[in-house]
C-alpha positions in Angstrom: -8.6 -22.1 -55.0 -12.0 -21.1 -56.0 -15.7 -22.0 -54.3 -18.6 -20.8 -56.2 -22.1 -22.0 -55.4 -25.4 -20.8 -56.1 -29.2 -20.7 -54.3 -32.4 -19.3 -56.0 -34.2 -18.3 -53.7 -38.3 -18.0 -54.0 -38.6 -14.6 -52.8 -38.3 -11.1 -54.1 -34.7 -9.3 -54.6 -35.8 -6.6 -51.9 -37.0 -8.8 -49.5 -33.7 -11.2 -49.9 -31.5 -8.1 -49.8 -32.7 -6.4 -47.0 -32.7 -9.6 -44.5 -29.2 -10.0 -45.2 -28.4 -9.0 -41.7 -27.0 -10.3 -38.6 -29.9 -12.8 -37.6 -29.5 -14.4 -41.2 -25.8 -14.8 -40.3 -26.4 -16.6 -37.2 -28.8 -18.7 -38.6 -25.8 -20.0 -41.3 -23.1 -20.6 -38.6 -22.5 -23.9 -37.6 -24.4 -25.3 -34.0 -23.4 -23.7 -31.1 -20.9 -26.9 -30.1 -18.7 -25.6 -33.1 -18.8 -22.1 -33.2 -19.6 -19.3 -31.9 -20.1 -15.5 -32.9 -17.9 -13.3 -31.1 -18.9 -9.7 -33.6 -21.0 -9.0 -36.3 -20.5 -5.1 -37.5 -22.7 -5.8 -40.3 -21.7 -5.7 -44.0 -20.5 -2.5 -45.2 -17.0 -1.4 -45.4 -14.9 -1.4 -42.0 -17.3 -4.1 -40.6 -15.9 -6.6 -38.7 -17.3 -10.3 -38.1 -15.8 -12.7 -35.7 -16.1 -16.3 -35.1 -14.7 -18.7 -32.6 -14.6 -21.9 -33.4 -14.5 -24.9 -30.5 -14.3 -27.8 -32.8 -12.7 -29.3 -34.0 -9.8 -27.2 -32.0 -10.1 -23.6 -30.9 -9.5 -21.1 -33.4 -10.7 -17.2 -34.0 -11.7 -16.5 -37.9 -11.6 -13.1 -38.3 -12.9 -11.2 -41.3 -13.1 -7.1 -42.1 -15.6 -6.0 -44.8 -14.1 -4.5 -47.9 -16.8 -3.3 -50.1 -20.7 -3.2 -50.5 -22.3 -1.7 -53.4 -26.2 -1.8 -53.9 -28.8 -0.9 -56.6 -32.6 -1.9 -57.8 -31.5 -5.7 -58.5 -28.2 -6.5 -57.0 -26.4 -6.5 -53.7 -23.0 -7.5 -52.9 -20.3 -7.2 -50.5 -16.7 -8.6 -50.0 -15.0 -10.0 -46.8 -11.3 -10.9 -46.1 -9.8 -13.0 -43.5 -7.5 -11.0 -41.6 -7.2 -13.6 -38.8 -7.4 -16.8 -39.9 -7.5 -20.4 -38.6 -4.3 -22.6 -38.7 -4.5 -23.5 -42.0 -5.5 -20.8 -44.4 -3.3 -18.1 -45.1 -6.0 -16.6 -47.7 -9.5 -15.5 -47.5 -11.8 -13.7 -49.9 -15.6 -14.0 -49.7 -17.6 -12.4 -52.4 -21.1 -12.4 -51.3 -23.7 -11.6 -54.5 -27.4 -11.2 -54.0 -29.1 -11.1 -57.6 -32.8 -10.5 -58.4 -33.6 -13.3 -61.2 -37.4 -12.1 -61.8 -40.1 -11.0 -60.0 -40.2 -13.4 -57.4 -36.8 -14.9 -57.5 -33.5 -14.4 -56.4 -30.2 -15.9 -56.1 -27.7 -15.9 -53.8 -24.2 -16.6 -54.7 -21.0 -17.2 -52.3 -18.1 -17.0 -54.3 -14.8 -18.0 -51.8 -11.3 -18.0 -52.8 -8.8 -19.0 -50.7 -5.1 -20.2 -50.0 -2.7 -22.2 -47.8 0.7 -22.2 -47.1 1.4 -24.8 -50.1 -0.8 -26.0 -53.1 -0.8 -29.7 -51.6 -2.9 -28.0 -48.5 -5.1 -26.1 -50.5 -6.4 -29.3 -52.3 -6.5 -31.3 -49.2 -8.5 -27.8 -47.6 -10.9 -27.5 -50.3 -13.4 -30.8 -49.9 -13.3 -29.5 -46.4 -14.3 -25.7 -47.2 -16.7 -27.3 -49.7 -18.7 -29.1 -47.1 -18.4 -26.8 -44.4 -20.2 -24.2 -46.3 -22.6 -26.3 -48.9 -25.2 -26.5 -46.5 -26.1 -22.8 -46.9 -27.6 -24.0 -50.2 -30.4 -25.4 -48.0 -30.0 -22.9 -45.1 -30.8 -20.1 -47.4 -34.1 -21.5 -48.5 -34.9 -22.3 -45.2 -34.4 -19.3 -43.6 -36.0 -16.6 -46.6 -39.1 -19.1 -47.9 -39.8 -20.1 -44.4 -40.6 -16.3 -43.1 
């Protein structure tokens, strides 16, 4: 199954793309309760990121960076799970930073993912969904608020 959302962003491409970094990540993780960042490489390929979730049960999500590729007005790199929790089987995180003008710039996070049966991966997606919807706002918070 397939996420997609998008976040324009009221600052410039450069400035967007080069805060795309470790702090931003920490920013978008959930409170401290839930999870917690175990490794951040970075985001270029080889990269690992790993995060320990508490709640609701303990679980590592691990994730290796895949590809990066970069020019004048466009940024994006890939992630795949390679340690999952319980439920997933499958994840793919296409992360796409895109200048729209001048002064804005949008952010997409493109996530596909899979289960062990297609009854799961219904029931999982409402629950992806919401866990990572609220980057829409975090986003905004975090680049027009510097």
């Amino acid at each position: 199954m397939k996420i997609h959302l998008e976040t324009i962003i009221n600052r410039p491409f450069q400035q967007v793309a080069t805060d795309f970094d470790r702090q931003l990540f920490e920013f978008l993780l959930p409170p401290k309760a839930v999870a917690k960042l175990v490794r951040y490489d970075g985001s270029n390929p080889g990269d690992i990121v790993h995060i320990r979730f508490r709640l609701p049960y303990g679980a590592d999500w691990i994730s290796e960076i895949i590809s990066r590729s970069e020019d004048h007005t466009k940024m994006e790199f890939v992630d795949i799970g390679t340690k999952l929790p319980l439920m997933l089987t499958k994840w793919h995180h296409r992360h796409m930073v895109d200048k729209v003008d001048d002064s804005n710039t949008r952010i997409t996070d493109e996530m596909i993912f899979s289960t062990c049966c297609k009854l799961l991966d219904y029931l999982a997606y409402p629950v992806l969904f919401l866990a990572f919807y609220p980057r829409k706002k975090k986003y905004k918070l975090y680049f027009e608020g510097k």
